[in-house]
C-alpha angles and dihedrals in degrees: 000000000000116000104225122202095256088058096036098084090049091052101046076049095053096047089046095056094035079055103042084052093051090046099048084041088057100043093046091054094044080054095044130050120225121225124174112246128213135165146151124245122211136170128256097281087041092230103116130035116232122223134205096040116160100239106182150118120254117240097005096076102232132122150123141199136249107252118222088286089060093240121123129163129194131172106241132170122256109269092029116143118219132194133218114204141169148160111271090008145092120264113243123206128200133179131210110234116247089236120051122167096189117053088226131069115194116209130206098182126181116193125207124227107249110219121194114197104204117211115255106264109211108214103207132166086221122062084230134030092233098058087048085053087052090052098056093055095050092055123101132205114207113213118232116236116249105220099203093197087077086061104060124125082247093049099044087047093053088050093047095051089051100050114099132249116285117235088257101052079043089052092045092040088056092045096051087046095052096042085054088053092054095042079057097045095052109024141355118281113278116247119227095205086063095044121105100188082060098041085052090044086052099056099044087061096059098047080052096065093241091126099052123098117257094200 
């Protein structure tokens, strides 16, 4: 591949920034020691691990996530700041000691449920309550005239001979009807005249009273 002119200042751009990186990463890790960090994170009651918590360090690019255990473990610098966050909880923050003797820091973290209490939002008609106030007492109600003619003993009969069946009358009708197909099936139609039971159920009635007038 052959660097024309045009490419060559984008190249020579490109070497000097990839050197002057490797050469601050390199001084910064000659400053700073590395140490392998490693930790659990709980909940509050620490009962129950929490996994999928965003374990890194801002503005170095590295970072890493709890596992289903809650355990991660990731190398940083001394004086490295790292942040714990997580959906629905506070962030955390540690930060590695300058001076560390051992190469390896161990983490028992606990994080705290983040609640977030959102203001009643009222849903009105009326940009203010005042104006929708205003609107309820302007408003008129027209009374509908009562035609009492519409009420009268003829009028409320007719109505009452056109109006269908009820679902009761329809049910007895049906039944009647059913337990008349069955009396035929089976047997002639029984005559009251030659009933006793009618003929006892007769007289009780009008030693009752039921027949007589009641003018």
């Amino acid at each position: 591949m052959k660097i024309t002119k045009l490419h060559l200042p984008l190249f020579l751009l490109f070497f000097l920034m990839m050197t002057g990186i490797t050469s601050s990463y390199a001084q910064d890790s000659q400053d700073k020691k590395i140490i392998q960090l490693s930790g659990i994170i709980l909940n509050e009651d620490s009962t129950t691990a929490i996994s999928g918590v965003n374990v890194y360090v801002p503005n170095k690019g590295r970072g890493t996530s709890s596992n289903n255990f809650g355990y991660f473990s990731m190398p940083v610098a001394t004086g490295d700041s790292i942040v714990f966050s997580f959906v629905g909880l506070k962030n955390q923050s540690f930060k590695v000691p300058d001076t560390v003797e051992d190469d390896k820091i161990s983490l028992i973290l606990t994080m705290v449920q983040d609640e977030i209490a959102l203001g009643e939002v009222e849903v009105m008609p009326y940009p203010t309550e005042e104006e929708f106030k205003q609107a309820i007492l302007a408003m008129t109600v027209d009374e509908i005239p009562l035609d009492k003619g519409n009420l009268s003993p003829q009028m409320l009969l007719r109505w009452a001979e056109q109006m269908p069946s009820s679902p009761n009358e329809n049910f007895r009708s049906f039944q009647s009807g059913q337990m008349q197909q069955i009396q035929d099936r089976y047997g002639p139609r029984s005559f009251p005249l030659l009933n006793p039971f009618a003929w006892a159920n007769f007289i009780k009635s009008i030693k009752r009273g039921d027949l007589k007038s009641k003018d």
